[in-house]
PDB file of N, CA, C and O in Angstrom:
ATOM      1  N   UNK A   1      68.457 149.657 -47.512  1.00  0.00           N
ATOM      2  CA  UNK A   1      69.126 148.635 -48.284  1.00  0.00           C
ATOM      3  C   UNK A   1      70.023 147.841 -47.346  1.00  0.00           C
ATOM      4  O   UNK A   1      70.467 148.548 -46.441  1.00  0.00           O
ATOM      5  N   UNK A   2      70.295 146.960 -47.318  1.00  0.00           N
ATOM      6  CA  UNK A   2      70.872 145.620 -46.391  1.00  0.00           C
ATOM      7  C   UNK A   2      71.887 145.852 -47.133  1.00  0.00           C
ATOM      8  O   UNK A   2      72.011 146.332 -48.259  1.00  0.00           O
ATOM      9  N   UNK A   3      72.953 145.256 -45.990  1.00  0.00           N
ATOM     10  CA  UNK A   3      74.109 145.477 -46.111  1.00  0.00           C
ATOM     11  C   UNK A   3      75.036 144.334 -47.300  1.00  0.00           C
ATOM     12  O   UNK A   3      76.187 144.387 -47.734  1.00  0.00           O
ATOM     13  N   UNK A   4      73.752 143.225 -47.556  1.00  0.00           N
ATOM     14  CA  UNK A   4      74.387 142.352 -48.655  1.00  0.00           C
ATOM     15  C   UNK A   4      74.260 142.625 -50.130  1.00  0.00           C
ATOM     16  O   UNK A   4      74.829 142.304 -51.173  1.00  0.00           O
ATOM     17  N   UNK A   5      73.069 143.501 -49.660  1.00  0.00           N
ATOM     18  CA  UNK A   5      72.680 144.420 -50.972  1.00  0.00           C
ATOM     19  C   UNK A   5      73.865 145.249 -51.516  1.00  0.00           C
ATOM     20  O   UNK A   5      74.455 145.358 -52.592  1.00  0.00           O
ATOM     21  N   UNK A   6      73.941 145.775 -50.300  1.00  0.00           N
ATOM     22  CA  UNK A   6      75.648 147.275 -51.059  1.00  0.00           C
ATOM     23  C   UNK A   6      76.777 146.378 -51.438  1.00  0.00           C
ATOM     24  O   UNK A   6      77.517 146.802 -52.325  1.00  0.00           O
ATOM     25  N   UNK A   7      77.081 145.012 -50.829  1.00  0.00           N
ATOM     26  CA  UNK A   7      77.975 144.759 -51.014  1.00  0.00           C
ATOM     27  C   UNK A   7      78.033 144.054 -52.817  1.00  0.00           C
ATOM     28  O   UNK A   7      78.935 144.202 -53.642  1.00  0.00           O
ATOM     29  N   UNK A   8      76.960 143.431 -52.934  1.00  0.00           N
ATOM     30  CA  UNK A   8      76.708 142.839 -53.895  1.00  0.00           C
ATOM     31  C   UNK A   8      77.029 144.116 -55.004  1.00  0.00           C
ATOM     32  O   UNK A   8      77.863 144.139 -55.909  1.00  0.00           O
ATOM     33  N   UNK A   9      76.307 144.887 -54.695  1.00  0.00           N
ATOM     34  CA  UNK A   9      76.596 145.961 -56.183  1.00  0.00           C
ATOM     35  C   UNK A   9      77.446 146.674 -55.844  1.00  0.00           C
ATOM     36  O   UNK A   9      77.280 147.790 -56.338  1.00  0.00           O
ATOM     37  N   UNK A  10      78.697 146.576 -54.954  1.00  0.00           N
ATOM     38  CA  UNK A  10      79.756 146.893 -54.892  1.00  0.00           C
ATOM     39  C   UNK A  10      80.725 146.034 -56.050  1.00  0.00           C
ATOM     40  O   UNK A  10      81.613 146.445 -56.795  1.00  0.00           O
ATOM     41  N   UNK A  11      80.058 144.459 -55.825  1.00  0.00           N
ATOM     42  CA  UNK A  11      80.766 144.035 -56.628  1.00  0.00           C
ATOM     43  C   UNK A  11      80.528 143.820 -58.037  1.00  0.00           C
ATOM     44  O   UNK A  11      81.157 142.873 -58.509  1.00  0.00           O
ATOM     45  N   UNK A  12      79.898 144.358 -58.703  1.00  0.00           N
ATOM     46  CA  UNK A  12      79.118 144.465 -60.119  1.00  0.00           C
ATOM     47  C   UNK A  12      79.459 146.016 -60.637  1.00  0.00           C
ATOM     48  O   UNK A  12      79.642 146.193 -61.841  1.00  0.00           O
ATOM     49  N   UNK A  13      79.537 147.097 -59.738  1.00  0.00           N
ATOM     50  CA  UNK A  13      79.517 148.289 -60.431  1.00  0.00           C
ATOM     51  C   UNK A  13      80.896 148.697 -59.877  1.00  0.00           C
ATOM     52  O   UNK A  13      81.722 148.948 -60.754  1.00  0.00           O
ATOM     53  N   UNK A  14      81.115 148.758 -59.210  1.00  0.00           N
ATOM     54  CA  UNK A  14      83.256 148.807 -58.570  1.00  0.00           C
ATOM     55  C   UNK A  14      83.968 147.799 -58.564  1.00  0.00           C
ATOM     56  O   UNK A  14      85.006 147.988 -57.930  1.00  0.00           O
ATOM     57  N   UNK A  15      83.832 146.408 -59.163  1.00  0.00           N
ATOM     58  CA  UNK A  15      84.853 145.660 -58.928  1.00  0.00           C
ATOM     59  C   UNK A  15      86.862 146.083 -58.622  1.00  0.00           C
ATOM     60  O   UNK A  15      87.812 145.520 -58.078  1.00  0.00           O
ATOM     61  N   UNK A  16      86.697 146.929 -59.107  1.00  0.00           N
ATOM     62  CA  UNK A  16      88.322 147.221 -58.862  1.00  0.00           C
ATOM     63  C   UNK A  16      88.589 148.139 -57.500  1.00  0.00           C
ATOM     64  O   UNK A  16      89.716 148.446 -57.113  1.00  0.00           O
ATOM     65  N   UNK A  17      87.268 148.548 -56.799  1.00  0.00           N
ATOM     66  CA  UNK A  17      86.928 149.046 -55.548  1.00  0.00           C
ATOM     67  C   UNK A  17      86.917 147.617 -54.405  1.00  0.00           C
ATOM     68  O   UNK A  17      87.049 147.954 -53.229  1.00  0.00           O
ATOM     69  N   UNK A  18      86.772 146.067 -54.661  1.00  0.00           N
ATOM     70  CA  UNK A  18      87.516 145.524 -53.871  1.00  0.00           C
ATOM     71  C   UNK A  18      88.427 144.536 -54.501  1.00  0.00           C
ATOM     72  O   UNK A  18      88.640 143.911 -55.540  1.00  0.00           O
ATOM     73  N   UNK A  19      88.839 144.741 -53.312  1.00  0.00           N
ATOM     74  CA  UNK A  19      90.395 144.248 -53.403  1.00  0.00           C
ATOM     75  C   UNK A  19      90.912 143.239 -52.383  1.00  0.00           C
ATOM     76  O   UNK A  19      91.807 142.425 -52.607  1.00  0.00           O
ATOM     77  N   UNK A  20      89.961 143.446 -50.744  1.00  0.00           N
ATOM     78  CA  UNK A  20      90.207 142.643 -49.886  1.00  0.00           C
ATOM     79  C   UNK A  20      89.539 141.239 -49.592  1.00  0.00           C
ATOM     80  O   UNK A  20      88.342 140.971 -49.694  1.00  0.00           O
ATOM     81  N   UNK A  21      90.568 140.400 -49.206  1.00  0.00           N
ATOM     82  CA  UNK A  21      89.896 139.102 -48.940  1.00  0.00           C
ATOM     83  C   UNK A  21      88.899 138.865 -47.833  1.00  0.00           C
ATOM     84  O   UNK A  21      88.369 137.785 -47.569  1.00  0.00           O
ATOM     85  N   UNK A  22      88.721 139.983 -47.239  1.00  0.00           N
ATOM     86  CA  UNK A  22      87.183 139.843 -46.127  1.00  0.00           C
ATOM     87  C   UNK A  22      86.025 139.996 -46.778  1.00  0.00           C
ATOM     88  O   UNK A  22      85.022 139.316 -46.565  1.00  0.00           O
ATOM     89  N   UNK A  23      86.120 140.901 -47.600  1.00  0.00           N
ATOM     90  CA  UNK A  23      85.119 141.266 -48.514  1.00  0.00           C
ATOM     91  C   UNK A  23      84.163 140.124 -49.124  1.00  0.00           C
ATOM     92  O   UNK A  23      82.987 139.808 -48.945  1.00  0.00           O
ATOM     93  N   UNK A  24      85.371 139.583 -50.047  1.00  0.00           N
ATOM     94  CA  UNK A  24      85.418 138.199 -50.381  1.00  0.00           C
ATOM     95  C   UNK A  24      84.507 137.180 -49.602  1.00  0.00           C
ATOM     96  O   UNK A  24      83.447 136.801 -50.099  1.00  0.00           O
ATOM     97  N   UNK A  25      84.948 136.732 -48.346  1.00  0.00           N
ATOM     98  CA  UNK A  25      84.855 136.225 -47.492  1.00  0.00           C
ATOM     99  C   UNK A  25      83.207 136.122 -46.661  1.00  0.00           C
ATOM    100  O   UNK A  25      82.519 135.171 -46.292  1.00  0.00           O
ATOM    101  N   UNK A  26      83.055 137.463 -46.617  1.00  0.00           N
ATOM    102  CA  UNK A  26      81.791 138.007 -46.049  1.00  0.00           C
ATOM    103  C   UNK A  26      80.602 137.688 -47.035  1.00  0.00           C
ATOM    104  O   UNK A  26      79.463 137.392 -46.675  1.00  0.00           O
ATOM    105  N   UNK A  27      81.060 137.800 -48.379  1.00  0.00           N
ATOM    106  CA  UNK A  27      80.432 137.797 -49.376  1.00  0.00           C
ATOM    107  C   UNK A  27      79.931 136.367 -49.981  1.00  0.00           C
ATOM    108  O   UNK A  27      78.889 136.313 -50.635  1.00  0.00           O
ATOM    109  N   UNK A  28      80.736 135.201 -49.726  1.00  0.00           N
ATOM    110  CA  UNK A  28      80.845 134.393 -50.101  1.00  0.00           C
ATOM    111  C   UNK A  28      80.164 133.351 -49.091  1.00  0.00           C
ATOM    112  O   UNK A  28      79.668 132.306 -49.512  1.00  0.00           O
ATOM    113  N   UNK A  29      80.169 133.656 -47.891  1.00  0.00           N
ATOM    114  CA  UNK A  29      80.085 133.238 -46.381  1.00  0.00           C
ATOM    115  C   UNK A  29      78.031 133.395 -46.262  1.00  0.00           C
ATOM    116  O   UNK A  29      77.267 132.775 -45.522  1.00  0.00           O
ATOM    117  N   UNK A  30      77.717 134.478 -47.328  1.00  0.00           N
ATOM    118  CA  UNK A  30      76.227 135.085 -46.521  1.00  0.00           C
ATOM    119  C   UNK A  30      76.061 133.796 -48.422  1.00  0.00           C
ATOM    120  O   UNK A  30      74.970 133.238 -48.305  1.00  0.00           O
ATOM    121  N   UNK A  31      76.396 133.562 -49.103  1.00  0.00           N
ATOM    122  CA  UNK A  31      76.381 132.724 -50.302  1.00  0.00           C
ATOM    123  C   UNK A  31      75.949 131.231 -49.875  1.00  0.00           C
ATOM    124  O   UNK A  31      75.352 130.390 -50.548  1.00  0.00           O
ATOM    125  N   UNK A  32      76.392 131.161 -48.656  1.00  0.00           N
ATOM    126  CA  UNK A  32      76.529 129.661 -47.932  1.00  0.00           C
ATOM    127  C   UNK A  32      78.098 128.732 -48.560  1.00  0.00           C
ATOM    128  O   UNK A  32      78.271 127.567 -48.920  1.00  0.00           O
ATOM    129  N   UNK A  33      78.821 129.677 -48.473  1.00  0.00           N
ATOM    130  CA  UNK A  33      80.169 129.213 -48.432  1.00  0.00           C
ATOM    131  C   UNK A  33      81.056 128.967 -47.376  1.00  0.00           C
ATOM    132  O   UNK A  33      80.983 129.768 -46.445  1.00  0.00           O
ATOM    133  N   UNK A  34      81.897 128.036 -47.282  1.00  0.00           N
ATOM    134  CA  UNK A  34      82.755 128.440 -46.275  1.00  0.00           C
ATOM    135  C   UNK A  34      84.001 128.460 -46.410  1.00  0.00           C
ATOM    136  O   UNK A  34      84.168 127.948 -47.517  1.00  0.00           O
ATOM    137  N   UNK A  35      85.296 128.802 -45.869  1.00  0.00           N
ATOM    138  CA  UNK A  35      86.176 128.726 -45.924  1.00  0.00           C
ATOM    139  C   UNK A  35      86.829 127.113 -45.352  1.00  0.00           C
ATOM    140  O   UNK A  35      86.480 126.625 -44.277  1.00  0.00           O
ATOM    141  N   UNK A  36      87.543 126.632 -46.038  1.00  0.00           N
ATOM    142  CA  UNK A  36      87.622 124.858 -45.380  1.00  0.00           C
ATOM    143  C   UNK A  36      89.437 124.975 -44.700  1.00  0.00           C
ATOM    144  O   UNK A  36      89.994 124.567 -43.681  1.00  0.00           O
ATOM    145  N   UNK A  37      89.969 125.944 -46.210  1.00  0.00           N
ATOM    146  CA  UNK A  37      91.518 125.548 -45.779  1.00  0.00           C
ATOM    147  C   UNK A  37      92.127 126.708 -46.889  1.00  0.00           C
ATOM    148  O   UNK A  37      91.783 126.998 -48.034  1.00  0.00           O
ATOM    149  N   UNK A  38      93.252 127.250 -45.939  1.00  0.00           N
ATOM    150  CA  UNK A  38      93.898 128.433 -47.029  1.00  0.00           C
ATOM    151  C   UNK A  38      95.604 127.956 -46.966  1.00  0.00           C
ATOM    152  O   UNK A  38      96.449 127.978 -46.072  1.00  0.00           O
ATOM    153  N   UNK A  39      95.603 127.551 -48.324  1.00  0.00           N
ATOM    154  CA  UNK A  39      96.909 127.028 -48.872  1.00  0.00           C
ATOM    155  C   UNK A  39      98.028 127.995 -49.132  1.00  0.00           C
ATOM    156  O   UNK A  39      98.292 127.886 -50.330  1.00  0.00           O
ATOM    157  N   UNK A  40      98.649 128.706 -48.690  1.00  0.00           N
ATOM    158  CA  UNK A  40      99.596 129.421 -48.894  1.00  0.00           C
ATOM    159  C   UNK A  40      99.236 130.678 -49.154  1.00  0.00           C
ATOM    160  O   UNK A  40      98.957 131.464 -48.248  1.00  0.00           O
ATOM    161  N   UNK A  41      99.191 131.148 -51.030  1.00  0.00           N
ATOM    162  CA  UNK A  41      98.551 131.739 -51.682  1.00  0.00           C
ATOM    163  C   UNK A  41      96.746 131.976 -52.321  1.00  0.00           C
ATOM    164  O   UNK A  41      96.230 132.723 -53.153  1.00  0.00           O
ATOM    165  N   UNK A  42      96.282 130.977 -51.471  1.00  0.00           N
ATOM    166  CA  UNK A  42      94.729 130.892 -51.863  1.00  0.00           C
ATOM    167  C   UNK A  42      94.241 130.355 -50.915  1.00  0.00           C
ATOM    168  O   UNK A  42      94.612 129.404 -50.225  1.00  0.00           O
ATOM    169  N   UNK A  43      92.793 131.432 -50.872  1.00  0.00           N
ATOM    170  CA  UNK A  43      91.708 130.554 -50.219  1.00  0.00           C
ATOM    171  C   UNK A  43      90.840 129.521 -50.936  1.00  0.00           C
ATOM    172  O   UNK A  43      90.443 129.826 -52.061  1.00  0.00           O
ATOM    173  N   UNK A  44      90.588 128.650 -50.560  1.00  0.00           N
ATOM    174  CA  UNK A  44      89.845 127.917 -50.896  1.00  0.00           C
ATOM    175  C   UNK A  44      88.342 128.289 -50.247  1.00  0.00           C
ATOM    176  O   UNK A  44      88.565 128.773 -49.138  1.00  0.00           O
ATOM    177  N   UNK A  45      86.945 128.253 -50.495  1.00  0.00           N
ATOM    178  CA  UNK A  45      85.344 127.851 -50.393  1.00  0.00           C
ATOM    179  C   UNK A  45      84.905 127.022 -50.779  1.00  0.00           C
ATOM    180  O   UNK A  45      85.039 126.853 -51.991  1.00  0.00           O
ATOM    181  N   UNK A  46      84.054 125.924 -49.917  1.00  0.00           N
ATOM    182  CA  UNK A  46      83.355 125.252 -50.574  1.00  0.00           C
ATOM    183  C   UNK A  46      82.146 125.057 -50.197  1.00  0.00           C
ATOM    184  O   UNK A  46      81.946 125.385 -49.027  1.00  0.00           O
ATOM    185  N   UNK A  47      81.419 124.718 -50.657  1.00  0.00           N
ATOM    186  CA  UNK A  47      79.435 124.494 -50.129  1.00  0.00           C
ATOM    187  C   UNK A  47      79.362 123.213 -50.985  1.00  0.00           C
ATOM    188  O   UNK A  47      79.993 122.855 -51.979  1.00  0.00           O
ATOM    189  N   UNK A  48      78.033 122.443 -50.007  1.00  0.00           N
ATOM    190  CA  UNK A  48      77.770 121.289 -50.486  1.00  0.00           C
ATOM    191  C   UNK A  48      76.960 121.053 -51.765  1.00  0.00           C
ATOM    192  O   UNK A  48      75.892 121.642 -51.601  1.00  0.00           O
ATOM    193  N   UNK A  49      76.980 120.552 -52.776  1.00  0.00           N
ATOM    194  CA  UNK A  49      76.852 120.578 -53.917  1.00  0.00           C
ATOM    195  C   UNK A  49      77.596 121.644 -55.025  1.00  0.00           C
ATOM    196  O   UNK A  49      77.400 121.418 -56.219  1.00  0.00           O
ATOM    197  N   UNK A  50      78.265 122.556 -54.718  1.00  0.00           N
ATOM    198  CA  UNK A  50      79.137 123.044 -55.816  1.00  0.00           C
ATOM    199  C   UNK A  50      80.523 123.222 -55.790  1.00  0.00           C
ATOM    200  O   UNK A  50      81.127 123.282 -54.719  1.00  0.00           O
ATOM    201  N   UNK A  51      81.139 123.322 -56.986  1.00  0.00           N
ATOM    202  CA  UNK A  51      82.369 123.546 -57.089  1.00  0.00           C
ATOM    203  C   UNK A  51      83.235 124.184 -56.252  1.00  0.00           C
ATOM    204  O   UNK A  51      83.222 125.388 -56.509  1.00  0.00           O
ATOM    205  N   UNK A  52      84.032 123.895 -55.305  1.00  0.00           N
ATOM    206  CA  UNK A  52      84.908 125.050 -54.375  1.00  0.00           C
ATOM    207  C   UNK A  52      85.580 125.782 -55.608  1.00  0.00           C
ATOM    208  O   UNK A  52      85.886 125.634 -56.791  1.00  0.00           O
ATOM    209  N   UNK A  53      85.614 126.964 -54.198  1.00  0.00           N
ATOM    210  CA  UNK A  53      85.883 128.085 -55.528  1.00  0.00           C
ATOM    211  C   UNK A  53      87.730 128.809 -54.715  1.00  0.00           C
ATOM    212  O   UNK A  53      87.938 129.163 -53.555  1.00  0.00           O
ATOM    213  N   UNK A  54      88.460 128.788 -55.605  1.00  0.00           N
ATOM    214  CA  UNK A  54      89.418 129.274 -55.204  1.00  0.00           C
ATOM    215  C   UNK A  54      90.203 130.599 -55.402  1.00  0.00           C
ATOM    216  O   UNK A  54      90.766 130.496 -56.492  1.00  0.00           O
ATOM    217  N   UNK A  55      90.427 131.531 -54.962  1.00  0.00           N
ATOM    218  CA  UNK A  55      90.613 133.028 -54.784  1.00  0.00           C
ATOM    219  C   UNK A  55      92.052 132.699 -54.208  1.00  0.00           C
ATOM    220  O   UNK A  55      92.283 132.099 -53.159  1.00  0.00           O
ATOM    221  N   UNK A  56      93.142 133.309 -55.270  1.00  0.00           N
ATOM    222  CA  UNK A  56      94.354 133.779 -54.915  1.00  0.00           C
ATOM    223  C   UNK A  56      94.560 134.781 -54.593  1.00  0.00           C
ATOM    224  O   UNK A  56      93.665 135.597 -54.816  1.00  0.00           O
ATOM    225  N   UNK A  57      95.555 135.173 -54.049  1.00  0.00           N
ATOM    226  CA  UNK A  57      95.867 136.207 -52.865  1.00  0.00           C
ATOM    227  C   UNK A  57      96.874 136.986 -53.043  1.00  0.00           C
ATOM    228  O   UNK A  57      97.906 136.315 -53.019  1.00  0.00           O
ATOM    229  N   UNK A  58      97.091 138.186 -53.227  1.00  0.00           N
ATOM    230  CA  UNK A  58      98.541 138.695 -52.768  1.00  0.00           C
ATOM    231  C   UNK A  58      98.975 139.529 -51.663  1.00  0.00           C
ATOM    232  O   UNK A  58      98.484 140.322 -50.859  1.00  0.00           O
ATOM    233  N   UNK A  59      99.871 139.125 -51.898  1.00  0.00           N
ATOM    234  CA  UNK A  59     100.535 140.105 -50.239  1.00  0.00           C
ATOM    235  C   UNK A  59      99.088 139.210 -48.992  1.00  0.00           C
ATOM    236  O   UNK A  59      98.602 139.759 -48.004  1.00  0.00           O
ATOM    237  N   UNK A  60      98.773 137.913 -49.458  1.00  0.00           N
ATOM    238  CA  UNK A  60      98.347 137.747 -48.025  1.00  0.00           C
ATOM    239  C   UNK A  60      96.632 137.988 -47.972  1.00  0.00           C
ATOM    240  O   UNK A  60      95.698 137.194 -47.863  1.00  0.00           O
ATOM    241  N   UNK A  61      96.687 139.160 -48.075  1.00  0.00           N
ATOM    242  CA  UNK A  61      95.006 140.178 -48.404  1.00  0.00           C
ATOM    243  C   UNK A  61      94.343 140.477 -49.602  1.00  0.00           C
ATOM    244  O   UNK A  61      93.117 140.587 -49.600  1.00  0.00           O
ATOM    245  N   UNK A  62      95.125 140.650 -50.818  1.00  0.00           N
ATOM    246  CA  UNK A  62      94.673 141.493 -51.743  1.00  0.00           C
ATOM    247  C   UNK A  62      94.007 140.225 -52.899  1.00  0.00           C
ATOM    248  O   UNK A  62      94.644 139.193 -53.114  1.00  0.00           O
ATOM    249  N   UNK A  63      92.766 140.486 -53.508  1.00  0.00           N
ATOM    250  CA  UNK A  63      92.242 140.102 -54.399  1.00  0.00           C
ATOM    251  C   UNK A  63      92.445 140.820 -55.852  1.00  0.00           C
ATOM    252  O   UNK A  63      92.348 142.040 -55.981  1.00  0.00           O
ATOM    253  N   UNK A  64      92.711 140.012 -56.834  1.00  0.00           N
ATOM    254  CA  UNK A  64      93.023 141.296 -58.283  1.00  0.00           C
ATOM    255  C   UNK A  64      91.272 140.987 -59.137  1.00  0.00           C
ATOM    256  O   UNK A  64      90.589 139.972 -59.278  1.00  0.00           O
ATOM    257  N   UNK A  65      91.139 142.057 -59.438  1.00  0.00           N
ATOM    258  CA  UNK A  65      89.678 142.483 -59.842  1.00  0.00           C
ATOM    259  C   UNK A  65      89.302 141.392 -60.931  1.00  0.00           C
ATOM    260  O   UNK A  65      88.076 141.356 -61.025  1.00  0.00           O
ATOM    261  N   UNK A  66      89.971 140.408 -61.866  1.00  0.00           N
ATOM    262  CA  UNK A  66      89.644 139.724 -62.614  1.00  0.00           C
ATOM    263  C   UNK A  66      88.744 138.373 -61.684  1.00  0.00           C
ATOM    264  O   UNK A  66      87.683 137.943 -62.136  1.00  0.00           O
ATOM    265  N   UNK A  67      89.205 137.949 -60.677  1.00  0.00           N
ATOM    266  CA  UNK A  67      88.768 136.732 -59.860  1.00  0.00           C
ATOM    267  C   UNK A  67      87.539 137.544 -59.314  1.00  0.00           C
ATOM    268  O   UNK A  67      86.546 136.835 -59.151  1.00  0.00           O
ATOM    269  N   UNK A  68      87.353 139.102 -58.938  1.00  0.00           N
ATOM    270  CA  UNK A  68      86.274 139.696 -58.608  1.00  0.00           C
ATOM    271  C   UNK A  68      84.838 139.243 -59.179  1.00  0.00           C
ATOM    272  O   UNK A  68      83.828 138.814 -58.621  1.00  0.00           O
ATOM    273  N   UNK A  69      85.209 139.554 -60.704  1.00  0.00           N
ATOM    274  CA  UNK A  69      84.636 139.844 -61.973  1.00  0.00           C
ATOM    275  C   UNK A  69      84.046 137.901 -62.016  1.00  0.00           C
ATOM    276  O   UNK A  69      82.880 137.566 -62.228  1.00  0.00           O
ATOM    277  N   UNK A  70      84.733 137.323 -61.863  1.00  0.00           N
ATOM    278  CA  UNK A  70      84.711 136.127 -61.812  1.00  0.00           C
ATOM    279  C   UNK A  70      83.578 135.436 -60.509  1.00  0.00           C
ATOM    280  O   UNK A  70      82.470 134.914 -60.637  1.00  0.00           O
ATOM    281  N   UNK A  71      84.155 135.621 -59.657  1.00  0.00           N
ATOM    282  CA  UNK A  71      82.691 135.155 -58.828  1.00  0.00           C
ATOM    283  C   UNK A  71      81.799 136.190 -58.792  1.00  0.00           C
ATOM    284  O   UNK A  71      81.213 136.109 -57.712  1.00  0.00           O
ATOM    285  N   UNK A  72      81.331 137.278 -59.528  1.00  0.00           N
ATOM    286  CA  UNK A  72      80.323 137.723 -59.883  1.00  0.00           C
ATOM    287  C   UNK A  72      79.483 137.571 -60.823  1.00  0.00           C
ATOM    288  O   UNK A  72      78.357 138.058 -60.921  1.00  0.00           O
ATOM    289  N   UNK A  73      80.174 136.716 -61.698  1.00  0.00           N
ATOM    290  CA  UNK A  73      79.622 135.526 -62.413  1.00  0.00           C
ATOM    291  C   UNK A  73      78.932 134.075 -62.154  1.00  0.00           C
ATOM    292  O   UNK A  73      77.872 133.525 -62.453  1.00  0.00           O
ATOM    293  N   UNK A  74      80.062 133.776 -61.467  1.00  0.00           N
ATOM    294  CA  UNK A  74      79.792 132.552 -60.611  1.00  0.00           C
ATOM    295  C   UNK A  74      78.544 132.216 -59.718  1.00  0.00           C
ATOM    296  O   UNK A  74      77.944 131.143 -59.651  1.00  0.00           O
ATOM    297  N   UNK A  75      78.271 133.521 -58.972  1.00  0.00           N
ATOM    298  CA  UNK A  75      77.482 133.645 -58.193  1.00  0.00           C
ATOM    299  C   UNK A  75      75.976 134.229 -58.749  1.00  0.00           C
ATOM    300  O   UNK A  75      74.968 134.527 -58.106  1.00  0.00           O
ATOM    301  N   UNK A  76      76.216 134.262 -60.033  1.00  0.00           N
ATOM    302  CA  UNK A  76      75.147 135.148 -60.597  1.00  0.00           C
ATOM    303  C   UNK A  76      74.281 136.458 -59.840  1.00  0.00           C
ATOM    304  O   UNK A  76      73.116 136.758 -59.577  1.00  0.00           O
ATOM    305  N   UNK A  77      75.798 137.067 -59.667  1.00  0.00           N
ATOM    306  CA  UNK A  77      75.273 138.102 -58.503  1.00  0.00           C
ATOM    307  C   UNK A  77      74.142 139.550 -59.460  1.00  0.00           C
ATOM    308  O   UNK A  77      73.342 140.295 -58.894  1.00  0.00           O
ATOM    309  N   UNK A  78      74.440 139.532 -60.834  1.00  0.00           N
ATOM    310  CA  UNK A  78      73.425 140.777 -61.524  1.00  0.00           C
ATOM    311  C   UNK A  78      71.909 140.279 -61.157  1.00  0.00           C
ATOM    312  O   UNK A  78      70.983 140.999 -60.781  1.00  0.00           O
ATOM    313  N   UNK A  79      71.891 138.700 -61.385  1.00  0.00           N
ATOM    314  CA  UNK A  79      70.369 138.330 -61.378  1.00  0.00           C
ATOM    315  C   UNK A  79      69.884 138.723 -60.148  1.00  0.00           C
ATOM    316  O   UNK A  79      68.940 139.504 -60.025  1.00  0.00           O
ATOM    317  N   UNK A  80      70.845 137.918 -58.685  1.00  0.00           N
ATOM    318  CA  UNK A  80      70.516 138.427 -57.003  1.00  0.00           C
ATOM    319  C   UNK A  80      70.069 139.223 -56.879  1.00  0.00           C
ATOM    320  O   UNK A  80      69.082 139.440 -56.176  1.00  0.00           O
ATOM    321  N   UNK A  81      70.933 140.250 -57.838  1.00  0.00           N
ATOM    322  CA  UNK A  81      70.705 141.894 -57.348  1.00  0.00           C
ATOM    323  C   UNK A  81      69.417 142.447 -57.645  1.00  0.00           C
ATOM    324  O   UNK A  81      68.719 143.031 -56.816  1.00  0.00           O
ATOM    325  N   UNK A  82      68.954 142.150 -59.476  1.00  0.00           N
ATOM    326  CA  UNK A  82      67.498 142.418 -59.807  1.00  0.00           C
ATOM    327  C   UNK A  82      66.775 142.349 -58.841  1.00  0.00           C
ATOM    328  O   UNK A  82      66.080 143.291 -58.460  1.00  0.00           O
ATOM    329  N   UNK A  83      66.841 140.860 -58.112  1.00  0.00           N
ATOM    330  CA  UNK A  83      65.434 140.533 -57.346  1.00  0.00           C
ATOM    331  C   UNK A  83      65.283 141.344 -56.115  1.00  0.00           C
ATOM    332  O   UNK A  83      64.299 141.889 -55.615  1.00  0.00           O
ATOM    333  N   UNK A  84      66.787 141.259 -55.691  1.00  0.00           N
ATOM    334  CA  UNK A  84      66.780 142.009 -54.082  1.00  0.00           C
ATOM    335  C   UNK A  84      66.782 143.414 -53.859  1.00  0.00           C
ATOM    336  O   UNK A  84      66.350 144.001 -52.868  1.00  0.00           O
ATOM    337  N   UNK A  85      67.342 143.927 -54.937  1.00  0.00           N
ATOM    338  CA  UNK A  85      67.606 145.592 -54.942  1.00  0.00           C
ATOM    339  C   UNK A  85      66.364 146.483 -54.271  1.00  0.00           C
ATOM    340  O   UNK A  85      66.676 147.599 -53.856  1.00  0.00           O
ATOM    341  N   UNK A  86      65.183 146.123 -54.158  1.00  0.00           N
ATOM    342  CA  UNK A  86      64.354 146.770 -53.343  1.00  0.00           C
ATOM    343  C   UNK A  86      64.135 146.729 -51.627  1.00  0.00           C
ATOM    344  O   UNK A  86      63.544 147.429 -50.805  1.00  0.00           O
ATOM    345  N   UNK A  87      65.017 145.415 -51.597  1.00  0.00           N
ATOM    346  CA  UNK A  87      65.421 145.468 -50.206  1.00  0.00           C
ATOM    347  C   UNK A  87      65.710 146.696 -48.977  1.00  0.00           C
ATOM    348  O   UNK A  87      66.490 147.605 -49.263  1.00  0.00           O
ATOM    349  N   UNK A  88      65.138 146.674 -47.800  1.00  0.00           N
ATOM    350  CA  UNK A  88      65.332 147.782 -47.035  1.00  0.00           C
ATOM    351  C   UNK A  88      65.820 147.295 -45.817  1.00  0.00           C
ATOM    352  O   UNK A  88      66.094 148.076 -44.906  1.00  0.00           O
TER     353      UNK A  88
END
């Protein structure tokens, strides 16, 4: 299983298992996102043709599991997962 694989159903079946903004990052980055500019308290992503997506921060690092829950939506990461989950 590829490593975008674990991460993906890391974030569907543990969301409250992350918490860090690399995670995030890594996750969002293999999505074709990028990071453009981080405003204080939030990162900002954006890719060409969709909505930048913005992830607040605490303490700097920490993501709270609702914004998790949220670009796992966004990203329609359950459908990803169907297709890819046989991945090796």
């Amino acid at each position: 299983m590829s490593s975008l694989v674990k991460l993906v159903k890391k974030f569907l079946l543990e969301p409250d298992s992350v918490d860090d903004i690399n995670e995030v990052r890594r996750l969002l980055e293999q999505f074709g996102y990028s990071e453009k500019k981080k405003r204080g308290s939030e990162c900002v992503f954006h890719k060409k043709g969709a909505y930048p997506i913005n992830v607040p921060l605490i303490k700097g690092r920490k993501v709270k599991t609702p914004y998790i829950k949220r670009l796992a939506d966004l990203l329609n990461l359950e459908e990803w997962y169907e297709k890819n989950k046989e991945e090796k």
